[in-house]
C-alpha positions, 0 to 999 in steps of 0.5 A, spaced: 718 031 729 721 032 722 728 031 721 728 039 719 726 039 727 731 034 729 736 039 726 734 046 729 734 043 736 740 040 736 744 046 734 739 050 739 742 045 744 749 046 742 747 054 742 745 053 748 750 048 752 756 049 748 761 044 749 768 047 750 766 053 752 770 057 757 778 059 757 783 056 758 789 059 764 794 057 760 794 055 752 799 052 748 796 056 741 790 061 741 786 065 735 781 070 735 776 071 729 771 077 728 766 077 723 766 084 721 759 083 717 754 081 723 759 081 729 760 074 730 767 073 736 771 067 736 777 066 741 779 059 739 785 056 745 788 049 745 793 046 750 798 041 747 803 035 750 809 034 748 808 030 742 802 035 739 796 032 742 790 036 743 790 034 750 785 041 752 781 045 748 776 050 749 773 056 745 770 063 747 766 069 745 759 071 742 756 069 736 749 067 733 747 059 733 751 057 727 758 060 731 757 058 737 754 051 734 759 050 729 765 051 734 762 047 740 762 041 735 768 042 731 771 043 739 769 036 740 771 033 734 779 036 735 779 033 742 785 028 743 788 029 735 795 030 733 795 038 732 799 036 725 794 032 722 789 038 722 791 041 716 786 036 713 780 038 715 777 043 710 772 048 710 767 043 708 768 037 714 766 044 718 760 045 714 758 037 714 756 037 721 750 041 719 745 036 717 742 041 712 748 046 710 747 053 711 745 059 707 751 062 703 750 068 707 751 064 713 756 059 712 761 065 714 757 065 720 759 057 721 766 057 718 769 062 723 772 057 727 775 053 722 778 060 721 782 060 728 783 054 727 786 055 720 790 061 724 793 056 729 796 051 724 799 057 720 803 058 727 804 051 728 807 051 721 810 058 723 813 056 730 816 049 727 820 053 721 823 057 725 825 052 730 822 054 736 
């Protein structure tokens, strides 16, 4: 099996069996995302303890491989992280994730999670400046 093979079946299988899939009943910080290009839909809910550990984290929504993939492994990777650490995370840790790097057109596709996530830190930042 080729490492072009590898790749495709490991994203099938975050596809097919995403990690965090679901919604939580009651969410500290949520954002939804929409790729208006090709109707990719993305809801992205943490719940948090006092001291800003992730401590649950699940996504929802419809989506082509790359953005229920994408978000199934950045999920993952947040799960039991301080959320005001998360603003180091760039575009690019998002994309690294992928073995071979998708398309130009493609990369939205893969980076509508990173963009709830971006949303959720501005609330974060938000609801810290105003004290809250």
């Amino acid at each position: 099996m080729s490492s072009t093979d590898l790749y495709r079946e490991e994203l099938l299988e975050h596809y097919r069996h995403p990690q965090n899939f679901g919604k939580l009943k009651s969410a500290d910080f949520s954002a939804h995302k929409l790729n208006p290009l090709c109707g990719d839909d993305i809801r992205l809910q943490m719940a948090t303890d006092k001291k800003g550990k992730i401590i649950k984290i699940k996504f929802s929504g419809s989506g082509c491989v790359l953005s229920i993939a994408s978000a199934s492994m950045l999920t993952e990777q947040l799960k039991g992280r301080r959320i005001t650490g998360l603003e180091r995370i760039k575009p690019q840790t998002v994309l690294n994730n992928f073995p071979v790097p998708p398309s130009p057109a493609r990369k939205k596709c893969a980076l509508l999670i990173y963009d709830a996530l971006q949303e959720i830190l501005n609330n974060v930042k938000l609801k810290n400046q105003n004290g809250k």
